[in-house]
Structure formats: C-alpha cells, structure tokens
SERO-4910 file (N, C-alpha, C, O; in steps of 0.05 Angstrom, whole numbers):
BEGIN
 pado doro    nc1    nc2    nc3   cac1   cac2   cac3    cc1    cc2    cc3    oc1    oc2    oc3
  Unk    A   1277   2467   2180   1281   2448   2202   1298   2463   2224   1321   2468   2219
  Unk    A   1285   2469   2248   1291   2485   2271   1313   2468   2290   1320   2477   2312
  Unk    A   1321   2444   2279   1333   2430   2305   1357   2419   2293   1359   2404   2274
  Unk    A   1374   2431   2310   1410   2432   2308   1418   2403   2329   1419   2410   2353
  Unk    A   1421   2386   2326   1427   2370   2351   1466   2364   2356   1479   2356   2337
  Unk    A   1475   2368   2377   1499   2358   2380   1507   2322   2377   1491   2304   2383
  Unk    A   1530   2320   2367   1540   2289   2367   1528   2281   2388   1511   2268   2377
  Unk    A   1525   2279   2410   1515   2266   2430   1489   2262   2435   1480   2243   2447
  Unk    A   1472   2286   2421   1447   2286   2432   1433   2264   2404   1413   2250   2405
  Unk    A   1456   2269   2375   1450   2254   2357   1447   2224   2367   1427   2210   2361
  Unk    A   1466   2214   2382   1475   2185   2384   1460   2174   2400   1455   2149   2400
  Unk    A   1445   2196   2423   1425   2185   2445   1401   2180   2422   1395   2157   2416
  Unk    A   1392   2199   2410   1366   2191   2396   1372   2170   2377   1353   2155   2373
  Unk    A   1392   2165   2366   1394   2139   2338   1393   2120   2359   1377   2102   2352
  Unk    A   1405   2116   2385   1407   2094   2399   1376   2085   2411   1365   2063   2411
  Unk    A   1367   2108   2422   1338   2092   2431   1318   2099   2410   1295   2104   2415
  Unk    A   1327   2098   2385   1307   2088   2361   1308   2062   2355   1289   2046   2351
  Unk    A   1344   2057   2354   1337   2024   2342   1340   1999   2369   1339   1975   2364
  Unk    A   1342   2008   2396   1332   2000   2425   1310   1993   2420   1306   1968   2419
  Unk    A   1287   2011   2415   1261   2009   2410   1252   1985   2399   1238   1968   2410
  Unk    A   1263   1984   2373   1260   1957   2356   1276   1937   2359   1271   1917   2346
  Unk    A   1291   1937   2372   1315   1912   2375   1311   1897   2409   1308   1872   2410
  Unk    A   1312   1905   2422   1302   1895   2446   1285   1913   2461   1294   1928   2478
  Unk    A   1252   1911   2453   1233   1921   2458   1221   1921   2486   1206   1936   2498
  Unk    A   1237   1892   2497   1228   1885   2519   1251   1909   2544   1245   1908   2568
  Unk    A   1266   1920   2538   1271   1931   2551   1276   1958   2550   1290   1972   2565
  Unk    A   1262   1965   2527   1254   1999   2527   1226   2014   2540   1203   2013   2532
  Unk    A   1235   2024   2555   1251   2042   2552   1269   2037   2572   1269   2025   2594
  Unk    A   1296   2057   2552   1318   2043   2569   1328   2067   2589   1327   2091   2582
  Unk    A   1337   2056   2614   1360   2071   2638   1374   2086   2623   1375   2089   2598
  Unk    A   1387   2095   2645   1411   2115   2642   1428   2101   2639   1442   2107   2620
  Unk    A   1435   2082   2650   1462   2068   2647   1461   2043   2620   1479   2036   2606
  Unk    A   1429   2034   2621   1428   2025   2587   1432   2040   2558   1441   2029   2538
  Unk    A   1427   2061   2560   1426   2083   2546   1462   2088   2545   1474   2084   2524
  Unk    A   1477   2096   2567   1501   2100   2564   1511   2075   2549   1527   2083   2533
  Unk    A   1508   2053   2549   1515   2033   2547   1515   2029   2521   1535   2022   2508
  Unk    A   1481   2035   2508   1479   2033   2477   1499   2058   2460   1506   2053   2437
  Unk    A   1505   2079   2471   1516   2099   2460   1543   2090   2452   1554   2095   2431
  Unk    A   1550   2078   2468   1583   2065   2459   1588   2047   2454   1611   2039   2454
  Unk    A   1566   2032   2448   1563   2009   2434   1589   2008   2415   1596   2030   2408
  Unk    A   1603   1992   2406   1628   1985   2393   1623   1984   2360   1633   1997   2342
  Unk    A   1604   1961   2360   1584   1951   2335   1561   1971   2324   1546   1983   2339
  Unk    A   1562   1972   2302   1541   1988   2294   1535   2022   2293   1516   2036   2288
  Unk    A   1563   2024   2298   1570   2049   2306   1586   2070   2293   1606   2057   2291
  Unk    A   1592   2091   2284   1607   2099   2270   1603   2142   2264   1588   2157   2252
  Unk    A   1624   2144   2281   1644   2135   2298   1646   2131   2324   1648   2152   2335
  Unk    A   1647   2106   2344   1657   2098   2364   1662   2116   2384   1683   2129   2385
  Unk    A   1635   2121   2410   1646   2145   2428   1644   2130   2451   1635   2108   2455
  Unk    A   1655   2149   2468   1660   2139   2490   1639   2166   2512   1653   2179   2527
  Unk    A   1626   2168   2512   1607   2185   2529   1600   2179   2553   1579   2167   2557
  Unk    A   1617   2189   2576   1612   2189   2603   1581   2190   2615   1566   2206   2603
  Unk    A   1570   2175   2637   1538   2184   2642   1535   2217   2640   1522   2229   2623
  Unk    A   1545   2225   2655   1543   2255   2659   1534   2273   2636   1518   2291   2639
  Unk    A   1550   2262   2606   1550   2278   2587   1515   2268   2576   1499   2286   2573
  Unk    A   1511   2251   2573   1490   2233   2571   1470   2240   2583   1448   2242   2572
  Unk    A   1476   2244   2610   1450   2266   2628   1444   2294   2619   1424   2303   2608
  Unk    A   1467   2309   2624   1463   2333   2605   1447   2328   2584   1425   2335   2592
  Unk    A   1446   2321   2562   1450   2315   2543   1415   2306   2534   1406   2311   2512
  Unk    A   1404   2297   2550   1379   2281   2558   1365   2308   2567   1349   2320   2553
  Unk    A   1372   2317   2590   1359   2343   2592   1349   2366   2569   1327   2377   2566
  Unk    A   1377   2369   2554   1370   2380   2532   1345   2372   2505   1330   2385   2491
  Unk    A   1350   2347   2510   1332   2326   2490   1296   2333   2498   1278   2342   2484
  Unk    A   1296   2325   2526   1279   2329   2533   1259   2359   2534   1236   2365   2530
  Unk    A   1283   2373   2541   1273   2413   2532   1259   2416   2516   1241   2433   2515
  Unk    A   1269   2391   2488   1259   2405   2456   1245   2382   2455   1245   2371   2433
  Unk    A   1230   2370   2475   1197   2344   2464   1216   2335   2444   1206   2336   2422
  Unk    A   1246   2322   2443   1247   2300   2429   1257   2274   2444   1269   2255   2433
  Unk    A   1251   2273   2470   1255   2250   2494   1240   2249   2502   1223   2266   2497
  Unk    A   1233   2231   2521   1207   2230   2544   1222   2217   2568   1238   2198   2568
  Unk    A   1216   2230   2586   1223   2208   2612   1200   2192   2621   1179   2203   2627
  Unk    A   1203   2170   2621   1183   2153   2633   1190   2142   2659   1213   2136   2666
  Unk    A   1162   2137   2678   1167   2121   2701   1146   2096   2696   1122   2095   2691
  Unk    A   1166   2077   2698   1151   2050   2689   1128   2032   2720   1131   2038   2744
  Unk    A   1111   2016   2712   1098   2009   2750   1122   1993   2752   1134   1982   2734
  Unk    A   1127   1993   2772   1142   1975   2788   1177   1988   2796   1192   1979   2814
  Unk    A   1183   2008   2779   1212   2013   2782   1211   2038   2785   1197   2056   2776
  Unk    A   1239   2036   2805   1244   2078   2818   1256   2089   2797   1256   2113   2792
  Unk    A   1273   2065   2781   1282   2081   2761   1280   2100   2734   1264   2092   2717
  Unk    A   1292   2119   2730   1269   2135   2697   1286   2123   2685   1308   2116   2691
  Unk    A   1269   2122   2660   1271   2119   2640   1267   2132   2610   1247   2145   2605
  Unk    A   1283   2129   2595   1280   2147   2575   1268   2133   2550   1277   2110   2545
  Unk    A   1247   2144   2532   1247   2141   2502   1246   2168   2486   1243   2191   2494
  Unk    A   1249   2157   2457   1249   2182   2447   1222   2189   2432   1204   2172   2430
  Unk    A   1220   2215   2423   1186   2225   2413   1197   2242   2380   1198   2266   2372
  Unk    A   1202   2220   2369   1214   2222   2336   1182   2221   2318   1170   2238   2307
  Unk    A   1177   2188   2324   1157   2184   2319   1125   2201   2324   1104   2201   2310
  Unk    A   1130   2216   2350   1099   2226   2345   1106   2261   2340   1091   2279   2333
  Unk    A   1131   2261   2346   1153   2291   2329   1128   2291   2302   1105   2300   2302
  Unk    A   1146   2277   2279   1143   2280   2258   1137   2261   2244   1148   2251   2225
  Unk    A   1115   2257   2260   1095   2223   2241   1111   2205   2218   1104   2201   2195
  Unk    A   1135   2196   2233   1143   2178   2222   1142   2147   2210   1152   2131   2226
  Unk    A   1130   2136   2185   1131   2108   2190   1152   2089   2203   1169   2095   2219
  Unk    A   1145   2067   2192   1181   2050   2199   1197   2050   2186   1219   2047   2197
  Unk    A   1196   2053   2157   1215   2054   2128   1233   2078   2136   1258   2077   2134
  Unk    A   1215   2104   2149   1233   2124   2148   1247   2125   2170   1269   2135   2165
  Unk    A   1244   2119   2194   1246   2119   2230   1274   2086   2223   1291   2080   2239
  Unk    A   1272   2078   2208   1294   2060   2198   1309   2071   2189   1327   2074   2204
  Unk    A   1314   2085   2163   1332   2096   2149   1344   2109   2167   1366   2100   2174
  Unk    A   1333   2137   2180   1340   2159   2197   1358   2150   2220   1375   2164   2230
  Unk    A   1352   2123   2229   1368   2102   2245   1395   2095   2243   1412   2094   2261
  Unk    A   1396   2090   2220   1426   2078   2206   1437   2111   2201   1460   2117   2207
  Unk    A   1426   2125   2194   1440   2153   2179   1456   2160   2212   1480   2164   2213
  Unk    A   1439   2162   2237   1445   2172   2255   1471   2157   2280   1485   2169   2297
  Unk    A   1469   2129   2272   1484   2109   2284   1508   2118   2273   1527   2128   2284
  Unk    A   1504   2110   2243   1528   2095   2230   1541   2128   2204   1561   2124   2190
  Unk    A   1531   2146   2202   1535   2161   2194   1521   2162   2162   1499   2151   2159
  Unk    A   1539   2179   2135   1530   2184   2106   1529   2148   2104   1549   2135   2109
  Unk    A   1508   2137   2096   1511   2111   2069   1488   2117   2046   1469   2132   2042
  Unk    A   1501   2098   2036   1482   2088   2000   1460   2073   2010   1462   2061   2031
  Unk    A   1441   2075   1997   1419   2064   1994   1423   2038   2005   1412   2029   2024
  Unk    A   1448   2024   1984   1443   1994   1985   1449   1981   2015   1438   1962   2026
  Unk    A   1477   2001   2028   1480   2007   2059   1460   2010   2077   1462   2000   2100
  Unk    A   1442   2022   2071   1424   2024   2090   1410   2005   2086   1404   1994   2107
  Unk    A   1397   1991   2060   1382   1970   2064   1393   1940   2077   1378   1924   2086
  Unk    A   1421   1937   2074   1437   1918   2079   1430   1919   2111   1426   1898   2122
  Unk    A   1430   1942   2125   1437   1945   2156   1421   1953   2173   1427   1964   2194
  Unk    A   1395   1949   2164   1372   1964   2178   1352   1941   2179   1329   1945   2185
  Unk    A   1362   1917   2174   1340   1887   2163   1331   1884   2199   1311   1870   2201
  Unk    A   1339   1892   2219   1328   1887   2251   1310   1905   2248   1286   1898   2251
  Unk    A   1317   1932   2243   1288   1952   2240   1275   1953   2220   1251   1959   2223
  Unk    A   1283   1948   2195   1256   1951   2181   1268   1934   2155   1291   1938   2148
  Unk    A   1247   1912   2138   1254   1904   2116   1242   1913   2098   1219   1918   2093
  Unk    A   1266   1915   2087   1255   1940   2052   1258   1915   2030   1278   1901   2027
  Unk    A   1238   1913   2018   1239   1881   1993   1263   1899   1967   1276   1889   1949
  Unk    A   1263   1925   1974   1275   1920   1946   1295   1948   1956   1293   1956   1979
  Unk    A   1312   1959   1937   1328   1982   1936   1305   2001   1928   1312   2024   1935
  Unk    A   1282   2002   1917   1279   2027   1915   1258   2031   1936   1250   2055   1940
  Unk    A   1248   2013   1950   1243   2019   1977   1245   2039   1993   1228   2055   2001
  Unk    A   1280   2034   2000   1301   2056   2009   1296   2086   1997   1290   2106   2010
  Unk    A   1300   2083   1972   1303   2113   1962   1277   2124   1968   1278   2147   1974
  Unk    A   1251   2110   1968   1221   2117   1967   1226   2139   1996   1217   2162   1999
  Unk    A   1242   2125   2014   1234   2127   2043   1256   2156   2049   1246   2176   2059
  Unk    A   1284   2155   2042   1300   2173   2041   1284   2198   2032   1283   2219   2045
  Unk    A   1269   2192   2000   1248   2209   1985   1238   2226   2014   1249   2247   2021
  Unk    A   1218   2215   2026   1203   2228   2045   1213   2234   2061   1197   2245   2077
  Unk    A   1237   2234   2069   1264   2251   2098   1268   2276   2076   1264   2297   2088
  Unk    A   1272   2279   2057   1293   2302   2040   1261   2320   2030   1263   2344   2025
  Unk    A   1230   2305   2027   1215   2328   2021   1194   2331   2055   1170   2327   2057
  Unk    A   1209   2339   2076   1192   2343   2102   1169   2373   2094   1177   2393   2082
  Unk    A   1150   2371   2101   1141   2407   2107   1159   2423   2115   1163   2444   2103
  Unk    A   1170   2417   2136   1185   2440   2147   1211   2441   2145   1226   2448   2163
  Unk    A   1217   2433   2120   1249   2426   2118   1257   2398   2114   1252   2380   2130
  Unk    A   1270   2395   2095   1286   2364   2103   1300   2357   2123   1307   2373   2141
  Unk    A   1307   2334   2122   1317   2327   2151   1339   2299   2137   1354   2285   2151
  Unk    A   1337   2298   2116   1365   2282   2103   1367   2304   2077   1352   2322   2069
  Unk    A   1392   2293   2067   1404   2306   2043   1419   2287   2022   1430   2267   2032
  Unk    A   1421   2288   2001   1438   2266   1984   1466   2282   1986   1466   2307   1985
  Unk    A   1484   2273   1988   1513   2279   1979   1524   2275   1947   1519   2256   1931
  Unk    A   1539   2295   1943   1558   2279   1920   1571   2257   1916   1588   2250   1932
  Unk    A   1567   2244   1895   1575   2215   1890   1606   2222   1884   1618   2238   1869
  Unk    A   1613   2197   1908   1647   2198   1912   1650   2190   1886   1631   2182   1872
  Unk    A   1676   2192   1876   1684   2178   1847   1697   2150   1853   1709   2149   1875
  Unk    A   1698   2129   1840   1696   2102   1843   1669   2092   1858   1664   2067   1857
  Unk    A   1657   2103   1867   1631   2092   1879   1607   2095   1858   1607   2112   1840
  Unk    A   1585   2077   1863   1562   2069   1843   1541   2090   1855   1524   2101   1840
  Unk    A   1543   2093   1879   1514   2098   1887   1525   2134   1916   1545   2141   1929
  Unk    A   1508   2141   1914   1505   2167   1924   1512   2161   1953   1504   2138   1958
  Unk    A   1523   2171   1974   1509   2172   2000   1488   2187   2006   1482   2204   1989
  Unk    A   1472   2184   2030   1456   2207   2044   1462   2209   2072   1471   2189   2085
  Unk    A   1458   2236   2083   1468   2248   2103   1440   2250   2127   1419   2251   2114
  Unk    A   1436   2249   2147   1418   2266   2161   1426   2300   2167   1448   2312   2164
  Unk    A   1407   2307   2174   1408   2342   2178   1398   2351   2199   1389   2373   2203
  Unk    A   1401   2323   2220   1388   2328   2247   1412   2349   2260   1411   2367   2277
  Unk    A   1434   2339   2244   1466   2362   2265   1471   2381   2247   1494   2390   2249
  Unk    A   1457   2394   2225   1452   2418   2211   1468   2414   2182   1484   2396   2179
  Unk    A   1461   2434   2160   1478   2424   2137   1508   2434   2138   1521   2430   2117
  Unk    A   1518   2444   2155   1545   2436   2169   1556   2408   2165   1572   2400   2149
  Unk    A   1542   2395   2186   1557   2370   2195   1556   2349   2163   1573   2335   2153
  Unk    A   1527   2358   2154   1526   2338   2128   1548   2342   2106   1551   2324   2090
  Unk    A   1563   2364   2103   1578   2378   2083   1599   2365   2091   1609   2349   2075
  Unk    A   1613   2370   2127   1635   2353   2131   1635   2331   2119   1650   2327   2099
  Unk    A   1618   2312   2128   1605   2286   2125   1609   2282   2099   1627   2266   2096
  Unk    A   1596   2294   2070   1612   2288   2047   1633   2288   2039   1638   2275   2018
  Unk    A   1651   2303   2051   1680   2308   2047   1694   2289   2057   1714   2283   2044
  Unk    A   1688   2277   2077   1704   2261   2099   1716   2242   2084   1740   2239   2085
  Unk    A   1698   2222   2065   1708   2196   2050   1725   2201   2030   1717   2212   2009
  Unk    A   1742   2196   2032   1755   2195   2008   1751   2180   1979   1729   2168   1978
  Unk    A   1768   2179   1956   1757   2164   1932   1764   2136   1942   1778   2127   1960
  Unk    A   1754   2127   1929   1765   2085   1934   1792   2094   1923   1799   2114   1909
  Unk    A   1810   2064   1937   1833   2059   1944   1834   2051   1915   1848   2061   1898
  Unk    A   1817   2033   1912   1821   2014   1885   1805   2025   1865   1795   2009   1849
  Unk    A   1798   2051   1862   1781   2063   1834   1809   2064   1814   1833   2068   1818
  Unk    A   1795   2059   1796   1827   2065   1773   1837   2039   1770   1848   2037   1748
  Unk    A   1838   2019   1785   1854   1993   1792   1838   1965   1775   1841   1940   1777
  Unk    A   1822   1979   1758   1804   1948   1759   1783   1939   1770   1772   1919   1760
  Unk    A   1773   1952   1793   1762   1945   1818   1738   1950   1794   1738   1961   1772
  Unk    A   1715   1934   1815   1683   1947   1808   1667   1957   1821   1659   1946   1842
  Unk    A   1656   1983   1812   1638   2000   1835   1621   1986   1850   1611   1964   1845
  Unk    A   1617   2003   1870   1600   1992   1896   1565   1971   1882   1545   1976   1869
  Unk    A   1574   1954   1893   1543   1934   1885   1516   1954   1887   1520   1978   1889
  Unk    A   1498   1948   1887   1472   1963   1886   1465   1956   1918   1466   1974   1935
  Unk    A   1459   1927   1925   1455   1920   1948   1474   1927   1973   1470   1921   1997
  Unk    A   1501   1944   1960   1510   1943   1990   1523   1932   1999   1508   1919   2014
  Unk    A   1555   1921   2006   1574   1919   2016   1569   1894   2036   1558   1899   2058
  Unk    A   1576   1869   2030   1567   1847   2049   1582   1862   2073   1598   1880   2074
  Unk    A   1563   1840   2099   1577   1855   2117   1592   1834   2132   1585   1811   2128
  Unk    A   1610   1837   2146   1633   1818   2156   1621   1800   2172   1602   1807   2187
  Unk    A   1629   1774   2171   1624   1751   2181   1617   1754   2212   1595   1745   2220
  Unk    A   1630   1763   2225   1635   1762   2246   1612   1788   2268   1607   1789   2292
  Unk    A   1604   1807   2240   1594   1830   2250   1559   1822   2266   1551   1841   2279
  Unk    A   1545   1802   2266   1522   1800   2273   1527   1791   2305   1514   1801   2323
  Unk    A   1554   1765   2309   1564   1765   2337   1563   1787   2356   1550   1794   2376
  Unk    A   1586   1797   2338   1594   1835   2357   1561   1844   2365   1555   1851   2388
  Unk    A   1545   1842   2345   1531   1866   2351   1501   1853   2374   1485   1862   2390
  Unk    A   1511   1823   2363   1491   1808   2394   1501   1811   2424   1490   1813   2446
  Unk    A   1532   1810   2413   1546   1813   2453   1547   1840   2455   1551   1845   2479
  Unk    A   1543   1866   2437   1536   1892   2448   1504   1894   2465   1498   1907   2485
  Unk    A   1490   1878   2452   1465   1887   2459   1459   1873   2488   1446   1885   2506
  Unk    A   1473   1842   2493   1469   1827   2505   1481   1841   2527   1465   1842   2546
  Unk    A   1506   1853   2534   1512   1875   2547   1488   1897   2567   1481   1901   2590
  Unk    A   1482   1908   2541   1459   1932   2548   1432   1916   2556   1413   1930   2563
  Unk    A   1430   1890   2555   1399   1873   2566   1410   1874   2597   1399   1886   2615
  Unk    A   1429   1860   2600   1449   1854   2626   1446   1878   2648   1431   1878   2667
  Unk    A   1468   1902   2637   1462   1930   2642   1434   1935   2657   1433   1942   2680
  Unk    A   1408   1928   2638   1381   1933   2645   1376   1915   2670   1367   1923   2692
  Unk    A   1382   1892   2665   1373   1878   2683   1389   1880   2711   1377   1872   2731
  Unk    A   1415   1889   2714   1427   1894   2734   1408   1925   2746   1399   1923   2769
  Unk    A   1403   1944   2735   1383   1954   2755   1357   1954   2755   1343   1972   2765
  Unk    A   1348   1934   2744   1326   1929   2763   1327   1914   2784   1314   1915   2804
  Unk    A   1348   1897   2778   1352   1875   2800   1360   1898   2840   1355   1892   2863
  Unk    A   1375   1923   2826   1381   1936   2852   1371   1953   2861   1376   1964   2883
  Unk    A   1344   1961   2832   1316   1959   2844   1301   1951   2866   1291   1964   2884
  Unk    A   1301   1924   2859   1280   1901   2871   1295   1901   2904   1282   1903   2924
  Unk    A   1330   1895   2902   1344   1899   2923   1336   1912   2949   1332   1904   2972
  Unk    A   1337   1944   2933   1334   1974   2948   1302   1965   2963   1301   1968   2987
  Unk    A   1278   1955   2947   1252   1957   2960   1254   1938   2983   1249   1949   3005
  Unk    A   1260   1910   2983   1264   1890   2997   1282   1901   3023   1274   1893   3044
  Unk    A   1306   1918   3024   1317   1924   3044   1304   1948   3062   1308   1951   3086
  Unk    A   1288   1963   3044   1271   1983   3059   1253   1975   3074   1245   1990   3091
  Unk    A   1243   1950   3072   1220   1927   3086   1228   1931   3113   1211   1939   3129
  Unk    A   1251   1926   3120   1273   1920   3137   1278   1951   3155   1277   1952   3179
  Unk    A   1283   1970   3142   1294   1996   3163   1277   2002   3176   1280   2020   3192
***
C-alpha cells in the first residue's frame, strides 16, 4: 500500500466519507463545509482545529493522488469536493464504514465500530464487522487496516487503519493504556461495544446541523453574487 496520508489529509477523507452518507443532500461538500466537518467536536477523535488554508493545501494534495475529486455542481460557482475511495479500491459499504470510524475516531473493537457506524452502515451482527475489517487487512496491494494487540483488561482487539502508514498504527496501539479498573473487579469490554452517552446523538446532530447551515450559507452568497451581477 503506496499511500502515506498526513493527519489532515486523513480527517478530510474520513470526513467526506461519512458526509457522503449522512447528509447526502449536501455532498459534495464546500470548502468551508468540509472545514467545518473536520472539526467537528462529536465523533471525532482527536479534536482538530484545521484552519481553511491547511484544508486547501491539503485537498490539493488529495487531489494529486486521485483520492479527491473537485466537482462543479449546475447551478453553483462554488467547487466542491468528494472523495474517490470508493472507485480507488472498490469498496462496499461494510468496508467504506468500518474504514470511516477507523479514520474519524481512531484504533476501536469491533463491537465500537459496530456500535458507531449504525448512520453508515448496519452490520446485524459482530461478525459482520470482523468479515469486513477481514477484507481491509487482506487488500491485493497491501492492507490498509491492521489488528493491534489486545490491551490487558480489555475483551476484544482494536484495529488500526494504515492509510497514515504502520507508523502511526504502532503509535496508535501504544497510546491506550490498560483499564483503570482491570484488576478491580470490573468486567471486560462487552462484545457489542461500549454504550454510547446519552447525550452523544444531540452533539453529533448540532455538529452536522452546523455543516448543513455552513452549506447553505454559500449557496445562498451564491445565489446573492449572481442576482447582483444582473445589476453591474
């Protein structure tokens, strides 16, 4: 697998993967939607703050290596970006899901990923997941996920992507530490996956509802810009 991607160029592609599937109606998304989803608060991990600029760079690069497209949509001056994952490396949805969450949210378990990926893709069971991970770790040309070592107190393995090289994945296993509460009584991680906080489906509607807004503010100065040109 020939492609090293930087944190940024990672976070642009996980972002207009699950764009794609999450509010369809406005992908492909701007520059400033796109910035918008990158620092998304929710769903994120870890939490950046990426200036447009870096974002543009950044897109350029994407674009160099046929894994972006700029699109011009009828009706708007503005480009637009999606990404070319899918016709990359003939991805279904099971896997273009998984690869989603790996790239958002960083290493999870199986049961993590199936817990957090139910907007992009529903997996009926846990071994679903592994089926689909299966086909990221045996690519032709290299894998493109990896399993990690199973932390101690934990039930279930993480997996890594290898889109930012087996560098970043190695950090990436190291990073977690053992559970707080292994040794304590506690019980290893469920199979399904770590409920997720009450509150977390809110957050991640007023992130998106944000980046719809975002969209719709330029087209609206779009529509503005043509209407005043009528006029000069």
């Amino acid at each position: 697998m020939d492609i090293v991607l930087t944190p940024a160029e990672a976070r642009i592609v996980g972002a207009l993967i699950e764009k794609q599937v999450t509010t369809p109606e406005y992908y492909p998304l701007t520059l400033n939607a796109l910035v918008s989803a990158c620092n998304q608060k929710s769903n994120r991990e870890p939490v950046l703050s990426l200036a447009e600029e870096e974002v543009s760079r950044a897109l350029d690069e994407l674009r160099f290596r046929q894994l972006v497209w700029l699109k011009h949509t009828a009706g708007s001056r503005v480009p637009k970006y999606a990404h070319a994952l899918s016709e990359r490396f003939e991805f279904g949805p099971a896997e273009l899901a998984c690869l989603c969450v790996l790239l958002l949210r960083g290493p999870q378990t199986p049961g993590e990923i199936r817990a957090r990926s139910g907007r992009l893709h529903e997996f009926p069971a846990l071994a679903d997941v592994e089926a689909a991970l299966g086909e990221l770790m045996d690519r032709p040309n290299g894998p493109l996920v990896t399993r990690l070592p199973r932390q101690p107190g934990h039930k279930e393995a993480r997996y890594a992507h290898l889109l930012c090289g087996p560098a970043a994945a190695d950090a990436a296993g190291a990073a977690l530490p053992p559970s707080p509460l292994a040794g304590a009584g506690a019980t290893p991680d469920r199979e399904a996956g770590p409920p997720l906080p009450a509150g977390s489906h809110r957050i991640e509607a007023l992130g998106e509802e944000v980046g719809r807004l975002r969209a719709e503010l330029d087209e609206l100065r779009e529509t503005l810009t043509r209407f005043m040109r009528q006029f000069d």
